[in-house]
N, C-alpha and C positions, 0 to 999 in steps of 0.2 A: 481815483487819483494816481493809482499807480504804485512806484515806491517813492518812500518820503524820508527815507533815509538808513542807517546802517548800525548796531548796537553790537555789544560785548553782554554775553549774562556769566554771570560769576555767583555759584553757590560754594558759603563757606560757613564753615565753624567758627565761636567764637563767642567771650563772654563779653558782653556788651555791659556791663552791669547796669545801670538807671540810665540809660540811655532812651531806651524802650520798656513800656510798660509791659510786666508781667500779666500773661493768659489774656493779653489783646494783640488784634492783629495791627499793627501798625506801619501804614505805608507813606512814607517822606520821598515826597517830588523836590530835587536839590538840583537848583541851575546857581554855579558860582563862574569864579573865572577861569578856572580849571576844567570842566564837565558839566555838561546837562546827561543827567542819570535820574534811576530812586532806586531806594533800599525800602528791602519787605520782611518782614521777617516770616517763619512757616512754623508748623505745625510741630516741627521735629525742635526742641528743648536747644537757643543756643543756634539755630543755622538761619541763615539768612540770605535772600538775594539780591544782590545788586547788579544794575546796568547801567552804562555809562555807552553814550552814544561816539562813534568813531568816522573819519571822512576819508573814505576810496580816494574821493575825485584831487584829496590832497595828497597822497602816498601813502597814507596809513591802512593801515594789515590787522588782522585780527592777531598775526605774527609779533606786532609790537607788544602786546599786554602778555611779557613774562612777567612772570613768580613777583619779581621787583617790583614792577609797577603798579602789579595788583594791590598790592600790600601798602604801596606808597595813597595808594586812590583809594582804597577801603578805611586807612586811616585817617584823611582828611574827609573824606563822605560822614565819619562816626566822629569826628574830632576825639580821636584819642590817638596819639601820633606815637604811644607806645607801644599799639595792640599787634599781636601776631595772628593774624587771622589764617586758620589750617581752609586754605584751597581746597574745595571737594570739585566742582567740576566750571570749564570755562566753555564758552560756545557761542558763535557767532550767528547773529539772525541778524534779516532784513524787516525794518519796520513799511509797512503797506496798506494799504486801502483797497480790495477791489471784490468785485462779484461778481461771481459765475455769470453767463451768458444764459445757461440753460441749466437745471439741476439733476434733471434728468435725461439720457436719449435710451432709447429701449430701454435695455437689462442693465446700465448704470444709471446709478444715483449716487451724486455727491453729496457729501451729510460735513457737517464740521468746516476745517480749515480747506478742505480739497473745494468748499462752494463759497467759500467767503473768508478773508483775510483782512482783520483790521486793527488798527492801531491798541495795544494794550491799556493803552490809559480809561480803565473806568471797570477793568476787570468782567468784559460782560463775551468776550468770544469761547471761554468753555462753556458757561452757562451758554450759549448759542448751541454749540454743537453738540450739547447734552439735550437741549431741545428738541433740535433735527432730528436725531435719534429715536424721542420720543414719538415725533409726528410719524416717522416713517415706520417705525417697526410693527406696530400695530396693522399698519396698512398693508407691508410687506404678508405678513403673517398670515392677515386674511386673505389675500391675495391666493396664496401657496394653498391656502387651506382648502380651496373653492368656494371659499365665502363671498367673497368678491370678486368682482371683474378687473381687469387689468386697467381698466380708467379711474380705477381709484388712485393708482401711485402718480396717475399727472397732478392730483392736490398737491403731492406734498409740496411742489415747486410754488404751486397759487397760494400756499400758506406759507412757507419759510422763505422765499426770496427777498418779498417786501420785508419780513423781520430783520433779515441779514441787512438788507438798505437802511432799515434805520438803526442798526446797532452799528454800523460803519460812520452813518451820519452824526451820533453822539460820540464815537469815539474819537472821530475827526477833531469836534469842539471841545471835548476835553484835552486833547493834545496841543490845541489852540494855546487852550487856557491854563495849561498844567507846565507845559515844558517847550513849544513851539509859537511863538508868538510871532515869530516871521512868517510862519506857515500863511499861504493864502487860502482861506474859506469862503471867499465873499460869495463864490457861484452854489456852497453846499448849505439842505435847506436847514433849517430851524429844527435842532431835536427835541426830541419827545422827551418825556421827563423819565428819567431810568428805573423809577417805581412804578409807572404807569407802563414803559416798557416787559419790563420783566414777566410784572404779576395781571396786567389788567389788558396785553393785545391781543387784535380781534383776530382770528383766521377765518380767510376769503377763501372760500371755494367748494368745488360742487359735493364736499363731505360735509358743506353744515348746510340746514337750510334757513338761512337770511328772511326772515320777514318786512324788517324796521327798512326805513333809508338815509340810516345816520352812517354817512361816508369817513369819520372818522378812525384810526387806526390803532387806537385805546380807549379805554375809560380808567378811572377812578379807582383801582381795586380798594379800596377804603368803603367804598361805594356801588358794587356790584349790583347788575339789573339783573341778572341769569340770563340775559339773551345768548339764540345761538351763536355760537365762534367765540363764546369766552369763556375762561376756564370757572366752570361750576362753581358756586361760590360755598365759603363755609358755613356752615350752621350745628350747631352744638347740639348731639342729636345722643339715645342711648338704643342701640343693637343689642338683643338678648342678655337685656340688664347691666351690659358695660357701654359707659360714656366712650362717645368716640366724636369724631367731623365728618357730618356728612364727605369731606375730603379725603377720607380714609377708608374711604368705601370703592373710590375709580383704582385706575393702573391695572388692573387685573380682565378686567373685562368689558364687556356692556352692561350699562346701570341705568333702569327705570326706575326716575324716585317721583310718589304720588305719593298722595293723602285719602285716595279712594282706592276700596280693595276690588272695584269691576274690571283695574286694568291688570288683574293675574291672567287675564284672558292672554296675554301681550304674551306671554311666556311660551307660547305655538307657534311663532312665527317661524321657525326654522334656522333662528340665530341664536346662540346661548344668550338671553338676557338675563339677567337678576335684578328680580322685580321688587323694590324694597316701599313700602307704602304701612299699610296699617303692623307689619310687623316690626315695626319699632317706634317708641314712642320720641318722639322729638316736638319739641317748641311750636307745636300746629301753624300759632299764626305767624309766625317768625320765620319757621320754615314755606311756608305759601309767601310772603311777602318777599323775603332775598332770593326767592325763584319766581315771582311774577307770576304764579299760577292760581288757580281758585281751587275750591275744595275738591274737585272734580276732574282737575288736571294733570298735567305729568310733562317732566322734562326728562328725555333722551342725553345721556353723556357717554361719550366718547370713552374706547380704553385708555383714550392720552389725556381723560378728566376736561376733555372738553364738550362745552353743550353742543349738541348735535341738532337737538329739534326741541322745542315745547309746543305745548299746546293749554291757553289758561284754561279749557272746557273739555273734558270727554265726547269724542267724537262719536257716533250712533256705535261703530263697530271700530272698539278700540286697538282689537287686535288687528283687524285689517287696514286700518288708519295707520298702524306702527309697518307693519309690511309695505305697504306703501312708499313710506319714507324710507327704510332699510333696502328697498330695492335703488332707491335715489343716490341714498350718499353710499352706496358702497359698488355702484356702477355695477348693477346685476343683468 
């Protein structure tokens, strides 16, 4: 959509007393006659940030909001018309909506705000570009390393783009419905629900291999299947006598987790895998069921904790079944 219009950010000091509840984070969307803004408060004891939207196309400058007015808007935002609030810093940003064209061409890759720019209301564009980061650097890494071929980094676009579309698409309808009610959405689709965004979307492309043909672009994470392209689900598991989550096992590398110890075979393919199965005990049928496998099967996860591949049966030659598919998604 382009830009959607033009803000002031103002971080300052200042004691609020019961305004805001202590050791939560509290964010207030304030449209009055005065400003359409909100006030956040942060992590630092006392600082908070506010913004308050401003209009070019009328004559106004980021130039108008001195020291005075700040103070006069920060007091009427907190209704307390006697506070002094200590200015730490002011800065003018444009509010927008858009997405990259392309995420990658050769040797660039746009990761964060350089692939996608969207409205703050819903808090979900750092968690974005802390994701991107996650998809790619792994891919990167193997790339560099000769683990992989160069057609792995075209994934990363087949998996973060459509994310970045729908986290623009929700942020859209929360700014709808938070602080722009004149804003026209009727052409943008229907968002996804932001807990099904976050924790439960699928990634498309030729780094997982898709068996199912459910075209949908989350599930459930309440409700996790372990299919490939979603992120490996939890299971309360204990590693060499300390409890851990099966989720505490990815990030670091490749992770074969079974319940049958024939697939140590897997550990000769020529990729570092860590093959985690009978050496730790966990919840047998708890762990086979939030992974959809049988006693005899094994699911392949990604160093970015996503499932890469399962299989609910041990194939004749486990090792070479896994080579097979590591030749696949990492474009060898």
């Amino acid at each position: 959509m382009g830009t959607l219009g033009h803000a002031i950010g103002i971080v300052f000091d200042a004691d609020l007393g019961e305004r805001l509840q202590p050791d939560v984070t509290d964010l207030v969307y304030l449209r009055n006659e005065r400003f359409t803004g909100a006030l956040v408060n942060t992590d630092v004891p006392n600082r908070f940030v506010f913004g308050t939207e401003f209009h070019p196309e009328n004559g106004e400058s980021a130039a108008d909001f001195t020291p005075e007015r700040i103070t006069e808007l920060v007091r009427f935002a907190t209704g307390l018309p006697g506070l002094t609030p200590d200015i730490r810093w002011v800065g003018a940003w444009e509010t927008a909506a858009r997405v990259a064209t392309r995420f990658r061409s050769g040797r660039v890759l746009l990761v964060g705000d350089a692939a996608k720019v969207t409205p703050p209301t819903g808090g979900m564009g750092g968690n974005t570009a802390v994701g991107d980061g996650h998809d790619v650097a792994w891919k990167l890494a193997a790339v560099i390393r000769g683990e992989a071929g160069p057609g792995l980094l075209d994934s990363y676009e087949a998996e973060r783009k459509p994310f970045a579309e729908l986290v623009v698409t929700a942020s859209l309808h929360n700014l709808n419905q938070r602080m722009r009610p004149d804003l026209d959405i009727s052409e943008v689709p229907e968002p996804v629900d932001a807990i099904e965004l976050a924790l439960g979307y699928r990634c498309r492309s030729s780094a997982v291999v898709i068996e199912d043909d459910d075209s949908r672009p989350t599930e459930d994470p309440n409700r996790p299947t372990g299919r490939a392209g979603f992120r490996a689900p939890h299971v309360p598991i204990t590693v060499d006598g300390l409890p851990q989550s099966t989720v505490d096992l990815f990030g670091h590398g490749w992770v074969l987790l079974t319940a049958d110890g024939s697939w140590r075979t897997a550990e000769t393919t020529g990729i570092d895998i860590r093959v985690l199965g009978t050496d730790f005990a966990a919840p047998r049928e708890i762990f086979l069921a939030r992974y959809s496998i049988r006693s005899s099967g094994a699911t392949l996860v990604r160093p970015d904790g996503i499932v890469a591949w399962r299989t609910a049966t041990a194939p004749g030659d486990p090792a070479g079944a896994l080579r097979d598919v590591l030749a696949r998604v990492l474009n060898r």
